[in-house]
C-alpha positions in Angstrom: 131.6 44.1 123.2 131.8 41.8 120.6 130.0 41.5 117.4 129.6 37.2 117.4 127.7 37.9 120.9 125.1 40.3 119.8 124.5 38.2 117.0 124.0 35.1 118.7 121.8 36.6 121.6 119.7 38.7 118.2 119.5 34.7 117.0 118.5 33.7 119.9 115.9 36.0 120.1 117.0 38.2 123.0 116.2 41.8 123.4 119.2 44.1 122.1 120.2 47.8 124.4 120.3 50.5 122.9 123.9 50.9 123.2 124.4 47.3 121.5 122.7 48.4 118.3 124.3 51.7 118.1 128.1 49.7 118.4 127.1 48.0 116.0 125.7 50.3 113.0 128.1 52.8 113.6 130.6 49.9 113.7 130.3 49.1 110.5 129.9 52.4 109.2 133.1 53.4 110.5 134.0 50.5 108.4 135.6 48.5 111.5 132.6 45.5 111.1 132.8 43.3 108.1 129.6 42.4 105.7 129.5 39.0 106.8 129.0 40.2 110.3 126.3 42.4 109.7 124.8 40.5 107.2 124.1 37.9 109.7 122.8 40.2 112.8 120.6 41.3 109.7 119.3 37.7 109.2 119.2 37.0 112.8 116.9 40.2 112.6 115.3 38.9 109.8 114.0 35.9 111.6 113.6 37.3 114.8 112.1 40.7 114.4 112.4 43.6 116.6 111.4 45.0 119.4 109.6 48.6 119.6 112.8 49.2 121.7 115.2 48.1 119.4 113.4 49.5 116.1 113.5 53.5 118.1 117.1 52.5 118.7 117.8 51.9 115.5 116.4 54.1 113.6 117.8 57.0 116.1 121.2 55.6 115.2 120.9 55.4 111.3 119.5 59.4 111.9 122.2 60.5 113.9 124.6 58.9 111.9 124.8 62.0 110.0 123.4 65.5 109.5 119.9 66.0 110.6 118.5 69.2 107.7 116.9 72.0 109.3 114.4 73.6 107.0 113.0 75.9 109.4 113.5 79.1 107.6 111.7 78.4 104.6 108.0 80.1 104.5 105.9 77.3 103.6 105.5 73.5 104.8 108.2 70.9 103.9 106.9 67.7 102.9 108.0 64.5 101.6 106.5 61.5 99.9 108.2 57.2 100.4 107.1 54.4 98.6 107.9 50.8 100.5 108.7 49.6 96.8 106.8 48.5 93.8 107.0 47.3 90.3 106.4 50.0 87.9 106.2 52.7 91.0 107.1 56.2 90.0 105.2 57.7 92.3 107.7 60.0 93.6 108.8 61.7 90.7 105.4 63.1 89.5 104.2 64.3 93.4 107.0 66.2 94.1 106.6 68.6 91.2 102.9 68.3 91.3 103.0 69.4 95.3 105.9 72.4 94.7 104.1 73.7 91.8 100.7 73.7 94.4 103.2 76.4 96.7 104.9 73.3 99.4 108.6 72.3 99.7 109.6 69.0 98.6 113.2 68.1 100.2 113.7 64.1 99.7 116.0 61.6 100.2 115.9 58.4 98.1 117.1 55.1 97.4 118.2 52.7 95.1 116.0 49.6 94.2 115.4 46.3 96.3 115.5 43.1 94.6 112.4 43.1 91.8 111.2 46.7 92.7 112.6 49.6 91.5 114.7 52.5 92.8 113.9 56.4 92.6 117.5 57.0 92.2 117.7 54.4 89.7 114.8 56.4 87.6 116.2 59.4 87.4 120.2 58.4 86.5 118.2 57.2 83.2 118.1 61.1 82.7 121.4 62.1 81.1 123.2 64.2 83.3 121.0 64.0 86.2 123.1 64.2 89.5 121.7 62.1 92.0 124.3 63.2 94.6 124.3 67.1 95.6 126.4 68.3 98.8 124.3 69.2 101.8 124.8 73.0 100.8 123.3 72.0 97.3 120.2 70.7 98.4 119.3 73.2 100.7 119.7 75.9 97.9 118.1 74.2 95.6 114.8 73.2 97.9 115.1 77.3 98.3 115.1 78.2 95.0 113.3 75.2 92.8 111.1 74.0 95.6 112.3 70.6 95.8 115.0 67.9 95.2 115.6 64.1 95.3 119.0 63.2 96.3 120.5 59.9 97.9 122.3 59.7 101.0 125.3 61.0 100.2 128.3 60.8 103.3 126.4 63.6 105.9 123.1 62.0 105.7 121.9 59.0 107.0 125.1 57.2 105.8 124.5 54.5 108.2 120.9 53.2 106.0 122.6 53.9 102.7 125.4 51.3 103.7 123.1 48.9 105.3 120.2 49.6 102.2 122.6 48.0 99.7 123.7 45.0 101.8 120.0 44.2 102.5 119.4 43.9 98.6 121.8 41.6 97.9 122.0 39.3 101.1 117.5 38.5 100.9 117.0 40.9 104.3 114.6 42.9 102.7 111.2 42.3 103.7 111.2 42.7 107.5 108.7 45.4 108.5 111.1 46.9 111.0 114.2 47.0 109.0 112.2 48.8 106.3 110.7 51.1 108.9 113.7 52.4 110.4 115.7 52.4 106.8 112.4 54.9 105.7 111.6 56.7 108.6 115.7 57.5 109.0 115.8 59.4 105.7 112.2 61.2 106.3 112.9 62.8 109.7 116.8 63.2 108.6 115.2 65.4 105.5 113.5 67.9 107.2 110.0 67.4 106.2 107.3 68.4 108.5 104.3 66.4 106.8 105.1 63.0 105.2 103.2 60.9 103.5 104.0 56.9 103.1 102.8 54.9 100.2 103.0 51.3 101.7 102.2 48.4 98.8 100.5 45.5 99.4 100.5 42.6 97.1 102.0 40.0 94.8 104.9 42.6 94.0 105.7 43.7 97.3 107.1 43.1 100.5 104.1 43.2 102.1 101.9 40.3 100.9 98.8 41.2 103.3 97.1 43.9 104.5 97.7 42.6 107.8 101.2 43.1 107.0 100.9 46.6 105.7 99.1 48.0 108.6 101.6 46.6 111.1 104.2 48.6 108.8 102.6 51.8 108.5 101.7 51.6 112.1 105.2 51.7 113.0 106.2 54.1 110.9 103.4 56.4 112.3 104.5 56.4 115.6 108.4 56.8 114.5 107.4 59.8 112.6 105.0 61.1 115.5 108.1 60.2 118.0 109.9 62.4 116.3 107.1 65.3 115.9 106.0 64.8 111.7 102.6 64.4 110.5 102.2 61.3 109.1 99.6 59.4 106.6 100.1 55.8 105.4 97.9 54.8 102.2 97.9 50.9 101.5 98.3 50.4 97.8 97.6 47.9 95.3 100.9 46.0 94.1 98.9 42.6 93.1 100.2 44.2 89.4 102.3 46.5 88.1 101.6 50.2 88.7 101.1 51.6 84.9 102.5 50.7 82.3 105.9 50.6 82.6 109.0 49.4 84.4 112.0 50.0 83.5 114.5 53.4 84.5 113.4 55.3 81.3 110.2 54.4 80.6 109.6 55.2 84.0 110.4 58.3 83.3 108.6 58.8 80.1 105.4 57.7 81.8 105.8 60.1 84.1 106.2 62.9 81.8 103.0 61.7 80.3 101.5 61.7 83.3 102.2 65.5 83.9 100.5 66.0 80.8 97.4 64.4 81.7 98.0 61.7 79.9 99.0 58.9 82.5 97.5 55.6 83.2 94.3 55.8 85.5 95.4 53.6 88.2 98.8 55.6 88.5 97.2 59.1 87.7 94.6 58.2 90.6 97.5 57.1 93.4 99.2 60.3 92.3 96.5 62.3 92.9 95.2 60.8 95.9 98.6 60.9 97.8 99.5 64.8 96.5 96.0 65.8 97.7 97.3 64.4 101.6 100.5 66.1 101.3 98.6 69.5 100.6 96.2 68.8 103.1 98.8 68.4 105.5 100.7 71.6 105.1 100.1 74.9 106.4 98.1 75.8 103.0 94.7 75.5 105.2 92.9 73.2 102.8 91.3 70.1 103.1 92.0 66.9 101.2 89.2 67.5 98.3 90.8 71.0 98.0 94.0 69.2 97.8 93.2 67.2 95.2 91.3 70.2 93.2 94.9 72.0 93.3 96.5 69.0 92.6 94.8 68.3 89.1 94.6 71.9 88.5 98.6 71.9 88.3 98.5 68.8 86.0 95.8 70.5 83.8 97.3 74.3 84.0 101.1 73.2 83.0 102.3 74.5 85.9 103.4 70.8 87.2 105.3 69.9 84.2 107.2 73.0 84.2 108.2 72.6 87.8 108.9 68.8 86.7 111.4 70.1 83.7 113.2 73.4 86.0 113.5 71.0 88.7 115.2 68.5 86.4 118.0 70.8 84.8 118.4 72.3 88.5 120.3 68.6 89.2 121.7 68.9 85.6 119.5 66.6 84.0 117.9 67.1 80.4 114.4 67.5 81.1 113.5 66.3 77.1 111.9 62.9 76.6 114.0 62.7 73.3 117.0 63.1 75.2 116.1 59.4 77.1 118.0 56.0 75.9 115.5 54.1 74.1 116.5 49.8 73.7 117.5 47.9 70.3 115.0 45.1 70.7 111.1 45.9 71.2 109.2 42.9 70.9 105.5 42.5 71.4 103.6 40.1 74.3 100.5 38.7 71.9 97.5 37.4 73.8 96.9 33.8 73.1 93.6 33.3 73.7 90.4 35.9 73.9 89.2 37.1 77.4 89.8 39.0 80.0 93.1 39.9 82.0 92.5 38.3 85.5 96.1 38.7 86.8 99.5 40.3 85.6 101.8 38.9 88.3 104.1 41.8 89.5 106.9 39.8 91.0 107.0 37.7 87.6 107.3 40.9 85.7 109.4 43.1 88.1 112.0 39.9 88.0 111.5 39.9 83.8 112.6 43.3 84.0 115.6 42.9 86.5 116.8 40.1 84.4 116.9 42.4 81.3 119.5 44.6 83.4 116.1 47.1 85.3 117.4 45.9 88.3 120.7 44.6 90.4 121.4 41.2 91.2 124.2 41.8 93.4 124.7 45.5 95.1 128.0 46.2 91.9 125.5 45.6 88.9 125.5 48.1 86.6 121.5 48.7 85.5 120.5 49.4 82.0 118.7 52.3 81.7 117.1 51.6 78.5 115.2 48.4 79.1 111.8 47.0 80.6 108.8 46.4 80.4 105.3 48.1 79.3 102.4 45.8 80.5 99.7 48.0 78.1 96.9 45.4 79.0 95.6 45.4 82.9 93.6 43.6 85.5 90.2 43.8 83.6 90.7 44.7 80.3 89.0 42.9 77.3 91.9 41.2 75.2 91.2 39.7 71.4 93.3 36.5 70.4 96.3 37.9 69.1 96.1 41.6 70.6 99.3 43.0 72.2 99.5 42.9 76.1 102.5 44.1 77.0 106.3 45.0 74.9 109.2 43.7 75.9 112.0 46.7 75.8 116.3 44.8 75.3 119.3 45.1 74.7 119.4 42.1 72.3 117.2 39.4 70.8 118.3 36.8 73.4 117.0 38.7 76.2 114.2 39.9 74.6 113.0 36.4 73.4 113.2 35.1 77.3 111.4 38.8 79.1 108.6 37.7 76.1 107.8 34.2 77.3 108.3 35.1 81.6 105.7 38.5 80.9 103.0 35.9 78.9 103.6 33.6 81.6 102.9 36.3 84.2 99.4 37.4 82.6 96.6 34.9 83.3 93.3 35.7 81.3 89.7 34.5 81.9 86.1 34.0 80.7 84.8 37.2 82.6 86.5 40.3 84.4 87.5 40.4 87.7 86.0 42.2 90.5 87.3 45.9 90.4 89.5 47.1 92.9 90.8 50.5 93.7 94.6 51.5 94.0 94.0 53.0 97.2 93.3 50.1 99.7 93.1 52.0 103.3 94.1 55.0 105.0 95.8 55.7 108.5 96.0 58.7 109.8 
């Protein structure tokens, strides 16, 4: 078999076998297929799509690639939460605590960021000492004893998507709906869960620019998780701006300290709660969704969330203390020019903004700043006065920061009168 032929026949639009695709991810897992090969079967991919046939096929390979987790003595529901990717989306680090602390199990596997949209991992390496890489022994005890854990793929699970994850990010093969089904629904069923819900974003800041697009994605991804025996609920969510206020690593993770205290942005304390309320609903806890949500807001309000949040973090040998983050040099402020309302914060414009401080990779080696970003303190519909500060502008030197400052004024566009309200949660499949 050789690798130029499936590439040619996946550019020319043929159907690949099953036995095709799996020579060629574990192929070049094994390390015996270059990048530049795979890179362009991903393109070819890319451009052609794939088949229902190919995308079980794939995604089947990247599981079996390594060690499937069974959970199955635990006494409660395991569950697990995925984002498709977003500016300013820190979902995950505030449900998981917020769901253990309501009695569930939270064992998840995560990844790095994508271009303009942040990485989970990413986040929480901001945390000093924070181990993002735990052997499979490790992350069972700890889901035992702490009730949760986010991990990456380390070399027994799914090593096959953390290889191919990276390559996408840097060779533009991200946004393909099947690629980032199988690459999700991989590291979901490889985890154990048994109830999973899947945050897709919709919008300027994320791959999927339509709704149309969005459903197609969590369609998929619905019937690879039923395939495979998990519940599964997709939410469509609103990426047409940033989620919160912040991106960047650690004032990601300050916000979402906040947030356990109550003190979060709406539109991100809403999503939060919304998608914690399905994961509870899901389980074996015999509640509905409203009942999810009650508990939900009752571990936010009670404590109980945070502390799970802070035992959870210095169980991966983090420091759980918001002083203990990297704050930048440089803070400079975003001033409204004009009076009016905020129609639009473009969340591309300010994802990219934030990569080009050092948020983000350019290329899969970059080394990412945890210090820097951006806090967009002004949203869609807020009432702004000439002069009044929209967002801040978190670098590592003046340069920098005098560039992020004109690209985030560039990326707000105000008006005469507010826009039309719209919620964070879009749609629900179930």
């Amino acid at each position: 078999m050789l690798v130029t032929d499936l590439i040619r026949r996946k550019r020319d639009g043929v159907e690949l076998q099953r036995n095709e695709i799996e020579f060629l991810v574990n192929g070049y897992t094994r390390d015996e297929i270059p990048d530049y090969q795979i890179s362009s079967w991903l393109m070819a991919v890319l451009l052609r799509g794939m088949t229902r046939a190919e995308l079980a096929a794939l995604t089947e390979t990247m599981l079996n690639s390594g060690q499937v987790l069974d959970f199955s003595e635990l006494d409660a529901a395991k569950t697990d939460k995925h984002s498709t990717g977003g500016v300013g989306d820190k979902t995950s680090l505030i449900i998981t605590p917020i769901v253990a602390a309501g009695g569930l199990y939270v064992p998840m596997i995560s990844g790095r960021g994508l271009g303009h949209t942040g990485g989970t991992l990413d986040k929480l390496e901001s945390i000093p000492g924070f181990r993002v890489e735990l052997t499979t022994d490790e992350f069972l005890q700890q889901v035992r004893e702490v009730g949760l854990a986010i991990i990456g793929q380390s070399a027994n699970l799914v090593p096959a998507d953390k290889l191919l994850y990276g390559l996408r990010d840097v060779t533009a093969t991200v946004d393909n709906v099947s690629l980032i089904a199988a690459s999700i629904m991989s590291k979901k069923i490889a985890a154990g869960a048994d109830a999973i819900v899947l945050d897709v974003k919709v919008g300027d800041g994320a791959f999927m620019k339509t709704v149309e697009d969005a459903r197609e994605l969590a369609r998929m991804m619905l019937e690879l998780g039923r395939h495979a025996g998990r519940e599964v609920v997709c939410v469509l969510t609103d990426m047409d701006q940033p989620l919160g206020y912040a991106v960047g690593n650690a004032l990601e993770i300050r916000e979402t300290i906040a947030t356990l205290r109550g003190e979060g942005p709406p539109d991100f304390t809403e999503l939060v709660l919304a998608a914690s309320a399905h994961l509870l609903a899901l389980s074996d806890l015999e509640i509905g969704q409203e009942q999810g949500r009650d508990r939900a807001a009752a571990a936010v309000q009670d404590g109980t969330a945070l502390a799970t949040y802070e035992r959870w973090i210095a169980a991966q040998g983090g420091d759980p203390r918001e002083a203990a983050l990297q704050t930048a040099p440089e803070v400079r402020q975003v001033l409204a020019p004009t009076k009016g309302f905020v129609r639009s914060i473009g969340a591309t414009a300010v994802g990219m903004a934030a990569l080009r401080l050092g948020a983000g990779r350019q290329t899969k080696d970059d080394a990412i700043d945890h210090a820097v970003g951006i806090r967009c303190l002004m949203k869609r519909g807020d009432a702004v006065e000439a002069g009044e500060v929209l967002a801040e502008v978190h670098a590592r030197d003046d340069e920098s920061a005098k560039l992020a400052e004109a690209e985030v004024l560039e990326a707000y566009e105000l008006a005469d009168e507010a826009p039309a309200a719209r919620p964070i949660v879009l749609e629900t499949i179930a």
